[in-house]
C-alpha positions in Angstrom: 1.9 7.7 -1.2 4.6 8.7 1.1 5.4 5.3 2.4 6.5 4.2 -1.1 9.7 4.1 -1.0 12.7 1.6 -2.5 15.0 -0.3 -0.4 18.3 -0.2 -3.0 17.5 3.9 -3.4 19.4 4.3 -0.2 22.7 3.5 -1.5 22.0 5.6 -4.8 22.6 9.1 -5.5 19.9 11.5 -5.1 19.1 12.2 -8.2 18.2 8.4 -8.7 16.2 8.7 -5.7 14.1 10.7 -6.4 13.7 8.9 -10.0 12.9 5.7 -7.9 10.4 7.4 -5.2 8.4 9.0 -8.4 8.4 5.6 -10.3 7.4 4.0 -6.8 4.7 6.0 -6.4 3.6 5.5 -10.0 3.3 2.1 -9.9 1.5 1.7 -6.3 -1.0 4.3 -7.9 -1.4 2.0 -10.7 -1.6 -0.9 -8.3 -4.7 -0.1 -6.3 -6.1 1.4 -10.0 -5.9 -1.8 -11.3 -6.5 -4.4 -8.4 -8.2 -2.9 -6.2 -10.6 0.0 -8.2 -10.7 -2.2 -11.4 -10.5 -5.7 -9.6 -8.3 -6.2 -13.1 -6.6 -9.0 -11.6 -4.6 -10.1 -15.2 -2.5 -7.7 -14.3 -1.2 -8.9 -10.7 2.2 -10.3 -11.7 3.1 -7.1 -13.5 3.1 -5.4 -9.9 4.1 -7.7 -7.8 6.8 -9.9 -7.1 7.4 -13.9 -7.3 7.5 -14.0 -3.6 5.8 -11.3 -1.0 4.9 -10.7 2.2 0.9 -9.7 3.1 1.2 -8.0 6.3 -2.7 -7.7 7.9 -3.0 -6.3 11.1 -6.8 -7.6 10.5 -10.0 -5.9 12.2 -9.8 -4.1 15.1 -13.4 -4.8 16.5 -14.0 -1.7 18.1 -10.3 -1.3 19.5 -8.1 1.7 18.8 -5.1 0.5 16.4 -1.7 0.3 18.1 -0.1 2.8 15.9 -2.0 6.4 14.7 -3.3 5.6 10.8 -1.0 8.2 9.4 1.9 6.4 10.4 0.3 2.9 9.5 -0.4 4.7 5.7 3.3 5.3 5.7 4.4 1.7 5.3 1.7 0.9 3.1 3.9 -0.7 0.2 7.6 -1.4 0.1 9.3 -2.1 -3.7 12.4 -3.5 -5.1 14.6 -1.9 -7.3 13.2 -3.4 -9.9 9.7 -2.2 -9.3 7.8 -5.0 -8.3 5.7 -5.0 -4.8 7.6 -7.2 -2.5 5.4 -6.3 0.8 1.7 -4.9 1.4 0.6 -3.6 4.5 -3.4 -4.5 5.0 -5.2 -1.8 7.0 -8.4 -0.9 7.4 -9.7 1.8 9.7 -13.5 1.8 8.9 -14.2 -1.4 10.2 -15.5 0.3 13.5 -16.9 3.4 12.0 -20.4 3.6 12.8 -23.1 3.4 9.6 -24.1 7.0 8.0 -28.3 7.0 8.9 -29.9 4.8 5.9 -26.2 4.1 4.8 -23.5 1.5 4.9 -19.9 1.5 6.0 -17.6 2.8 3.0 -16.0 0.3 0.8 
């Protein structure tokens, strides 16, 4: 999960960098774990914060996304220092992918 990273780390010293990237990642694992695979929704205030920001850039019905979906997987979560999600990045790149023969589109 490369694109989690923490906005205060910046200012820290490296060590404590790295200590926030690893937690970072941790949690977002956790995260889509429990929300997402689990749909353990009990649990959402434990990863994210009071106030957020959803960011969706939504469907692209049959059009080619603005931005290549490594760099969109990038920014998938951003965190405060004190480990809460405070923005989520929507994106979903199968919404155009053609259904497998007797199949469905992946989840």
């Amino acid at each position: 999960m490369t694109g989690c990273t923490d906005v205060a780390s910046e200012t820290e010293s490296s060590g404590a960098v790295e200590d926030n990237t690893e937690r970072n990642k941790r949690l977002a694992r956790e995260f889509y774990e429990n929300l997402w695979f689990e749909q353990n929704t009990e649990v959402f205030a434990d990863y994210v914060a009071d106030e957020y920001v959803i960011h969706d850039i939504g469907d692209t019905k049959g059009a080619m996304p603005t931005e290549p979906a490594v760099t969109q997987k990038e920014i998938a979560d951003r965190f405060h220092s004190f480990g809460k999600i405070t923005e989520i990045w929507n994106h979903r790149h199968d919404v155009s992918l053609p259904r497998p023969p007797g199949g469905s589109r992946p989840n």
